[in-house]
C-alpha positions as CSV (number, residue, x, y, z in Angstrom):
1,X,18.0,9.1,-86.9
2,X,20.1,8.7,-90.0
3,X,19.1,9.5,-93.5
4,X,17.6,6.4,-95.2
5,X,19.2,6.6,-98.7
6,X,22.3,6.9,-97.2
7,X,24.5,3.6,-98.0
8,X,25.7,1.6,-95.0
9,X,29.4,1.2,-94.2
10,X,31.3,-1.2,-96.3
11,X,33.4,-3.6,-93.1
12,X,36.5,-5.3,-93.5
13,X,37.4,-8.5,-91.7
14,X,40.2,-10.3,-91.0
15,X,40.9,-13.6,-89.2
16,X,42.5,-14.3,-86.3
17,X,43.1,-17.0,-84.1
18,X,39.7,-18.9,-85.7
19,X,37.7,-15.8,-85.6
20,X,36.7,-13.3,-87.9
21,X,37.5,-9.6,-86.5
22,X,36.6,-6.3,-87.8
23,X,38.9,-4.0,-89.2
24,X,39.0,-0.6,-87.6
25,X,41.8,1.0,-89.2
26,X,40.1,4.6,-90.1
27,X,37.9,7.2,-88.6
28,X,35.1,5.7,-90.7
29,X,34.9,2.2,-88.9
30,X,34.1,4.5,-86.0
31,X,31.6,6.7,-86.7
32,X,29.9,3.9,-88.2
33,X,30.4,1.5,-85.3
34,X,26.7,1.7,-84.3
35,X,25.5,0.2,-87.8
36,X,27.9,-2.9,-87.0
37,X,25.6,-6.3,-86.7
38,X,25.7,-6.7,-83.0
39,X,26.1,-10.1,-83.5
40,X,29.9,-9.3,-84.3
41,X,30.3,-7.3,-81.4
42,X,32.6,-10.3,-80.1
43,X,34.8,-9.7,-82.0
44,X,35.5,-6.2,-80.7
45,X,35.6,-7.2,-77.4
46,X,39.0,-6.7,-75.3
47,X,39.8,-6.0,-71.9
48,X,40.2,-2.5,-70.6
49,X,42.5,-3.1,-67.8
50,X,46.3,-4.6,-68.3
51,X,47.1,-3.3,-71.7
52,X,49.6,-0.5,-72.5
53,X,46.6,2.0,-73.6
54,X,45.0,4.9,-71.3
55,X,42.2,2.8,-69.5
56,X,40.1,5.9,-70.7
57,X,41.1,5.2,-74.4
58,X,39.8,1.8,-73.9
59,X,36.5,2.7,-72.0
């Protein structure tokens, strides 16, 4: 549980493909990833297999 007076992230978009996709450029995006609308969670969706990252990175 968070402190209440504390302000929320500010996100960034940008748009790709038709779709508008958060920005996660900075340590920040992460640590505030929880307070992210779940309704733009799509957005952040990529497969975890097949890409030149560590698979563990990705999970």
């Amino acid at each position: 549980m968070g402190d209440q007076n504390k302000e929320s992230h500010r996100w960034k978009f940008f748009r790709a493909g038709d779709v508008d996709q958060v920005v996660l450029a900075e340590g920040a995006e992460l640590e505030h990833l929880s307070e992210l609308d779940q309704k733009l969670w799509m957005a952040l969706s990529c497969p975890t297999r097949g890409l030149e990252f560590d698979s563990r990175t990705l999970d």
